[in-house]
C-alpha positions as CSV (number, residue, x, y, z in Angstrom):
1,X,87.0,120.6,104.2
2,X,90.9,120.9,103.3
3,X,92.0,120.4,100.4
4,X,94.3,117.8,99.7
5,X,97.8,119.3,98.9
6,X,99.6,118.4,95.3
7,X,103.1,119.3,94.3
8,X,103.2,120.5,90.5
9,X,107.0,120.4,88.9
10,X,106.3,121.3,85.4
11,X,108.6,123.9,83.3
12,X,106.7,124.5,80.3
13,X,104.4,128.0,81.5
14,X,101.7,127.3,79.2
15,X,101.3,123.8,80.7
16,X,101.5,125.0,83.9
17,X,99.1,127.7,83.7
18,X,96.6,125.2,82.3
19,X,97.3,122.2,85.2
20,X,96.7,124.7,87.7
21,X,93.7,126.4,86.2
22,X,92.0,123.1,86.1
23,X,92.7,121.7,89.4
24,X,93.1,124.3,92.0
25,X,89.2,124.7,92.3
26,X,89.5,121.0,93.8
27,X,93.3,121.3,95.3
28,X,96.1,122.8,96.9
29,X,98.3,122.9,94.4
30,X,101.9,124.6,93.9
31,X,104.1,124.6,91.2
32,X,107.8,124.9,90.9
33,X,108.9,125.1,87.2
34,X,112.6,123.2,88.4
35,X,112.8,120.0,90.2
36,X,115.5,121.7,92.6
37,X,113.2,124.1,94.1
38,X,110.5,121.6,94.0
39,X,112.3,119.4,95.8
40,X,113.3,121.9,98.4
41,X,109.6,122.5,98.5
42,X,109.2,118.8,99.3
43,X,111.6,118.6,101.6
44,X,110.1,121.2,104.4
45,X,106.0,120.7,103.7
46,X,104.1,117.6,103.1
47,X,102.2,116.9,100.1
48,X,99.3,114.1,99.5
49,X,100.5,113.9,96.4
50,X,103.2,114.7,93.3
51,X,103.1,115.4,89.7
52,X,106.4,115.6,88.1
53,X,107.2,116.5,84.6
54,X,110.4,115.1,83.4
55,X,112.4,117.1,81.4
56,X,113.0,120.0,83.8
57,X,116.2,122.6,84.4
58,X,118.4,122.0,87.8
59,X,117.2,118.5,88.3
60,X,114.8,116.7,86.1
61,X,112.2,114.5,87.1
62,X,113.5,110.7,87.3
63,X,116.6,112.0,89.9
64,X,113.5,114.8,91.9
65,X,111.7,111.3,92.0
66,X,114.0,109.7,93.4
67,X,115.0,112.1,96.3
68,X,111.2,112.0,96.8
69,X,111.1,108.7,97.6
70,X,114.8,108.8,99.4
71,X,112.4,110.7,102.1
72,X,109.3,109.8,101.8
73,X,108.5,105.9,100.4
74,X,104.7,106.5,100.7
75,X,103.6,110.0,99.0
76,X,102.0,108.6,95.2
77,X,104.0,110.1,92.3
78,X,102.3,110.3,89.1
79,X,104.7,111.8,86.2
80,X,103.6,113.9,83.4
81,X,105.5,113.6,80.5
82,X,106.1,113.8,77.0
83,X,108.7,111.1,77.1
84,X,106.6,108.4,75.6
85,X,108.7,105.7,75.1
86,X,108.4,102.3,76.7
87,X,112.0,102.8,78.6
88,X,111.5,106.0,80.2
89,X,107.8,104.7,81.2
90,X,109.5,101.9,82.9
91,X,112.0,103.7,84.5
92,X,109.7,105.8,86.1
93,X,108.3,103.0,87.6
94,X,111.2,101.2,88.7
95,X,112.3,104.8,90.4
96,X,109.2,104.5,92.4
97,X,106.4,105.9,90.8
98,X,103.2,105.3,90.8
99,X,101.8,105.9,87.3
100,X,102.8,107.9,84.4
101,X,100.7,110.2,81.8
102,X,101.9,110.8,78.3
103,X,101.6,114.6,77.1
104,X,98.8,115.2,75.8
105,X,96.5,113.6,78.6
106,X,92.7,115.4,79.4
107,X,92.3,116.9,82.7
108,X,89.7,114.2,83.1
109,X,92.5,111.9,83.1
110,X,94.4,113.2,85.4
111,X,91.6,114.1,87.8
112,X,90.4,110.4,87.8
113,X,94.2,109.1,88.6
114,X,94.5,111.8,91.5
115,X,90.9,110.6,92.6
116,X,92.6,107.0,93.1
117,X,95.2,107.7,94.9
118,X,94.0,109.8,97.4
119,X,90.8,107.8,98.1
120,X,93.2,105.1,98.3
121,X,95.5,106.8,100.9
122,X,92.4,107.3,103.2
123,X,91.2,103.7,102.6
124,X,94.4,103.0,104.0
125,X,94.2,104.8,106.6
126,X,91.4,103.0,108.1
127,X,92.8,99.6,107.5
128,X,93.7,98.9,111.3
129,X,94.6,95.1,111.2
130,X,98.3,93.7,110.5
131,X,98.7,90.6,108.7
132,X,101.8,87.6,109.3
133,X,103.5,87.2,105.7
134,X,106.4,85.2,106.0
135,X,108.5,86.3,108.9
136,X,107.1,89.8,108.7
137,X,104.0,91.6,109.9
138,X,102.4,93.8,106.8
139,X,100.6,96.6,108.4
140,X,98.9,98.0,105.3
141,X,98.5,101.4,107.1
142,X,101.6,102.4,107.1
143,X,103.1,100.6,104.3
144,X,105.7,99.0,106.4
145,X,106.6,94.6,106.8
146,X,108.4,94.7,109.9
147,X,110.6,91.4,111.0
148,X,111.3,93.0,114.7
149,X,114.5,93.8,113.6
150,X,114.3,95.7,110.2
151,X,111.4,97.5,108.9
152,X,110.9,97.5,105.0
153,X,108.4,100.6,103.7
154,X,106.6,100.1,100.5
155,X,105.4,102.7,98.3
156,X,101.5,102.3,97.9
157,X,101.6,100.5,95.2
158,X,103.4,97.9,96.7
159,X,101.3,97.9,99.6
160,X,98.1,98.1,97.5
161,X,99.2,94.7,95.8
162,X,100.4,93.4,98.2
163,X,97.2,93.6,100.3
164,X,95.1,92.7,97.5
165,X,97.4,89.1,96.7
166,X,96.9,88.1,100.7
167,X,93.1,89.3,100.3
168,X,93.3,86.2,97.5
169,X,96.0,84.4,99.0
170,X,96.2,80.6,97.8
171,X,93.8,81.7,94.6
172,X,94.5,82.3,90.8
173,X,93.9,86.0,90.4
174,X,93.6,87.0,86.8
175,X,96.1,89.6,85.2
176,X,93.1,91.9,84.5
177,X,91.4,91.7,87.7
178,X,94.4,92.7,89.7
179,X,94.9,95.7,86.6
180,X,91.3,97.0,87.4
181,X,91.3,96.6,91.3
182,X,94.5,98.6,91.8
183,X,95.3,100.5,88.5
184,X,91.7,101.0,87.4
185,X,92.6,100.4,83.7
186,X,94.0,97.3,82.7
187,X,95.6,98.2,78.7
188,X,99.3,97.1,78.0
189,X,101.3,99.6,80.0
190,X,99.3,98.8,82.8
191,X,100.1,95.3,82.4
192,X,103.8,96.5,82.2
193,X,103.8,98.3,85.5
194,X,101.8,95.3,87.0
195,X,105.3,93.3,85.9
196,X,107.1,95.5,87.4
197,X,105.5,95.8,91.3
198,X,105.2,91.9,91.1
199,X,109.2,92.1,90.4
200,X,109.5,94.8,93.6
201,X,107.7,92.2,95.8
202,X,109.3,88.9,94.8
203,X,112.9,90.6,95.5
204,X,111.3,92.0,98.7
205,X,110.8,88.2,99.9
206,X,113.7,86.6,97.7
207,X,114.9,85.3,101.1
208,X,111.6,83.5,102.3
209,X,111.5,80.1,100.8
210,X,107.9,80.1,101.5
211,X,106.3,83.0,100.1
212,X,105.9,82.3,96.2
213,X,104.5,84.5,93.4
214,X,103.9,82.1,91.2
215,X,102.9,82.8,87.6
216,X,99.9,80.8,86.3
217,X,100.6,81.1,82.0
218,X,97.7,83.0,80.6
219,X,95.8,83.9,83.4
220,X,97.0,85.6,86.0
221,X,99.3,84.9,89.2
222,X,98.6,82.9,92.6
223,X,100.1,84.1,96.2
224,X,101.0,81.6,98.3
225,X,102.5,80.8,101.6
226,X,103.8,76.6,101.7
């Protein structure tokens, strides 16, 4: 079976060495120790998935992430970082990524979060059927809401919570059931991020009167179509 391909930009040897000790018995990984030549990397080969430190030479990881996603709106980006404070975890996120890990983390850790997005990506991959939001068609596949005369791509996150709100549509879905369905955790940063993608996907359908995401104080949120 092949192994599912990761791209490593990390610029601290020691690190390195130890990442790709752990996981290449499981994975295809390569490592660039810049975000230039990881990006250049990125830009000729496809990957299943990317782990980007931050704090690199030539391009560091918040502007590599976003010429990731520039191309490619659905490959999961987890970064790796030391930067631990609440701003530059939100940042990340806003940028497009899909989690972030705080130096130290155990290769358990990171295992388990590259286990979820992969299995996640072939779940997806399955999903045939296309659902009517709004004036768009949501085809979870492919990320993509498609009005017949612009096509919007989501990252998988997005598409991930957005699936799981019309799975519930017209229900109260509590904070920590959405935080365990889609994140698998669902502690305070979680919670954060969760703000975040609910932000992406009210601006997404600012312009449809009838799509709400309406926050229920306390509990959770409801999807809705009037």
């Amino acid at each position: 079976m092949e192994k599912s391909k990761i791209l490593y930009a990390e610029d601290d040897p020691t690190i390195a060495f130890l990442i790709q000790d752990s996981l290449e018995n499981y994975y295809d990984i390569e490592h660039h120790s810049d975000g230039k030549s990881a990006f250049e990397a990125f830009d000729c080969k496809d990957f299943d998935i990317c782990l980007l430190d931050i704090m690199m030479p030539g391009m560091n990881g918040f502007d590599l992430a976003e010429q990731i996603r520039n191309k490619n709106s659905e490959v999961p980006i987890i970064f790796t970082s030391a930067k631990a404070l609440k701003e530059d975890r939100i940042r990340g996120l806003k940028i497009g990524a899909d989690d972030y890990l705080v130096k130290p983390f155990s290769i358990e850790e990171l295992i388990l979060k590259i286990e979820i997005f992969l299995k996640r990506s072939k779940k997806t991959e399955s999903v045939a059927q296309k659902y009517k939001v709004g004036k768009y068609d949501f085809d979870p596949k492919n990320y993509t809401l498609n009005d017949f005369e612009n096509i919007i791509t989501l990252t998988q996150r997005e598409s991930d919570l957005l699936f799981y709100f019309i799975r519930h549509k017209n229900s109260v879905v509590k904070r920590q059931d959405i935080l365990k369905a889609i994140w698998g955790d669902d502690d305070y940063f979680m919670g954060r991020s969760l703000d975040v993608f609910i932000s992406r996907l009210r601006k997404i359908f600012a312009e449809e009167n009838n799509i709400v995401i309406e926050n229920i104080h306390g509990i959770g949120f409801r999807f809705s179509e009037k």
